[in-house]
N, C-alpha and C positions, 0 to 999 in steps of 0.2 A: 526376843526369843531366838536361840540356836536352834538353824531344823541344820540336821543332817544331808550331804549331799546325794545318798543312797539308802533308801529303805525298804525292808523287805516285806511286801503287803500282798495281800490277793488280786490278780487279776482275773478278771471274769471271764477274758477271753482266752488263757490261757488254762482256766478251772482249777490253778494250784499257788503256790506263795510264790512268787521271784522278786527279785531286785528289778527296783524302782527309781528313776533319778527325781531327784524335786525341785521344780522351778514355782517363780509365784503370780501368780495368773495376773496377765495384764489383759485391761478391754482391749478390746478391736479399735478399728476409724469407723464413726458413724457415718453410714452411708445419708447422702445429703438426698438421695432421690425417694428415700423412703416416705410411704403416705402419713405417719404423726409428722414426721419431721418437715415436711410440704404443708401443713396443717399447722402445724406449730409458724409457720416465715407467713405465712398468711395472715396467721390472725396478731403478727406483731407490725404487720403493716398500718401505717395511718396514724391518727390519733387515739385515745384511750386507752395506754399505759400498758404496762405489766399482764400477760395472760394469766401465770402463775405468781402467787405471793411470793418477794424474795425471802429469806430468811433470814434475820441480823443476828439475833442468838443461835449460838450452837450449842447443845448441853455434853454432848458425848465428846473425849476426848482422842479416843481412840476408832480407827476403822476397823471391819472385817476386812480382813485378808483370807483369800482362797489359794491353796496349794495344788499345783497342778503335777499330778504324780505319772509320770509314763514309764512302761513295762519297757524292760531294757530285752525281752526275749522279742516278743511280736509289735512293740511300736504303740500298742493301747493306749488313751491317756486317762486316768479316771484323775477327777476332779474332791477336794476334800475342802468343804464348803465351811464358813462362817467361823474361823477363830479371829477373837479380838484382838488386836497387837498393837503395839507402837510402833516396832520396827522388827524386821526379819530378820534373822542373818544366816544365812545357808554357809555351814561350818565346810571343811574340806574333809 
């Protein structure tokens, strides 16, 4: 899918439409000290295999991809969740 590099949407914080640039959301680095994640290195210590089943089939071929839209007036970022794609391509 082409997204556009500027679209003109509502911002909440600005209460009216402006121009919006669009990037496409990437995760964070998970932080290693958080308590699942201290939880999780725990219980993969020792003997007794796998906590979570892995998974060998995958049925879906495509990811959701999230668009991350920021207000070009005050800096806002609103978020436009769950479209399925293959690939993105942010046109000029």
């Amino acid at each position: 899918m082409k997204a556009p590099k500027l679209i003109s949407t509502y911002c909440p914080r600005c209460k009216k439409h402006t121009e919006h640039t669009v990037t496409l959301y990437k995760k964070g680095k998970d932080r290693t000290l958080a308590i699942g994640n201290r939880r999780y290195t725990r219980k993969q210590r020792g003997y007794g295999g796998q906590r979570v089943e892995e998974q060998r089939k995958f049925a879906k071929t495509t990811k959701k991809m999230s668009l991350k839209l920021a207000c070009k007036t005050c800096g806002y970022v609103i978020q436009r969740h769950g479209v399925r794609l293959r690939k993105l391509e942010i046109a000029a």
